[in-house]
C-alpha positions in Angstrom: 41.9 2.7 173.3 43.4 4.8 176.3 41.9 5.7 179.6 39.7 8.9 178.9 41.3 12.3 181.0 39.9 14.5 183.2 42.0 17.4 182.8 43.0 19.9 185.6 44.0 23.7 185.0 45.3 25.9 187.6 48.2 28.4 187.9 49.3 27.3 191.4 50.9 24.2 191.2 50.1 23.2 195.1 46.7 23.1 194.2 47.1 21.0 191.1 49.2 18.6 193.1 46.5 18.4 195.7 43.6 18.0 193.1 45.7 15.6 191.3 46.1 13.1 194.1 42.6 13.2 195.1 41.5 12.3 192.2 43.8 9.8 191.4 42.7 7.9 194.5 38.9 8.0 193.3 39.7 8.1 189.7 42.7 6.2 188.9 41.4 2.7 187.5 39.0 4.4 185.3 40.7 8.0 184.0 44.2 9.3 183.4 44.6 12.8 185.6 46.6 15.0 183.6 47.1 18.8 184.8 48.3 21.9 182.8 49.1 25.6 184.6 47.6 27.5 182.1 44.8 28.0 179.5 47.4 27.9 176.3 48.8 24.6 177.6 45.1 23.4 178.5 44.5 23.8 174.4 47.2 22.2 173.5 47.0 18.9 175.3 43.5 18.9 174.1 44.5 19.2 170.5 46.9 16.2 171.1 44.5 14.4 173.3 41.9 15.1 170.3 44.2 14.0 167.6 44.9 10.5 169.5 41.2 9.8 169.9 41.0 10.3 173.9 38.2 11.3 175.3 38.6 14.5 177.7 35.0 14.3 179.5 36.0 16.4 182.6 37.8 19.9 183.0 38.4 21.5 186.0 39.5 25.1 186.2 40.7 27.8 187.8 38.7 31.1 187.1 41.6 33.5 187.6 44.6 32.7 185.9 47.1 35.0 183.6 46.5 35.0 180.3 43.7 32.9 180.2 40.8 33.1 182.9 39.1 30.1 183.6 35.8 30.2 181.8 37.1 31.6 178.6 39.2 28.6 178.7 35.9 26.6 178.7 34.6 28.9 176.1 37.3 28.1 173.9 37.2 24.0 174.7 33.4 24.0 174.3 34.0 25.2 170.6 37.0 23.2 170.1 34.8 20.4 171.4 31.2 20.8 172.0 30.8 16.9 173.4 
């Protein structure tokens, strides 16, 4: 069984950089940091995360994206996934 993710969403790719590498230097021996710059591709690498059997515990998110804002996004995961 794989690492589970913690899966950070953000329009601005500076910031997900940033995020990413601070939490890879707390995170990285017990989670995979994966990050996405919008809600659609947030739902999708949960459907394939979902469909291999690893666990997503943590998602961080930007509130105001295009498309997508950031709690609908957790809206949508929540009944995607309610764990």
């Amino acid at each position: 069984m794989s690492k589970p993710v913690i899966l950070c969403v953000d329009d601005e790719r500076n910031i997900l950089t940033s995020l990413k590498e601070q939490l890879r230097r707390r995170f990285q021996s017990q989670y995979l940091i994966e990050t996405v710059e919008s809600g659609e591709e947030a739902l999708e690498i949960l459907t394939e995360f979902m469909e291999s059997a690893t666990d997503m515990p943590v998602v961080i998110a930007d509130q105001i994206m295009p498309g997508m804002k950031g709690d609908e996004l957790l809206k949508e995961i929540h009944i995607i996934s309610p764990k």
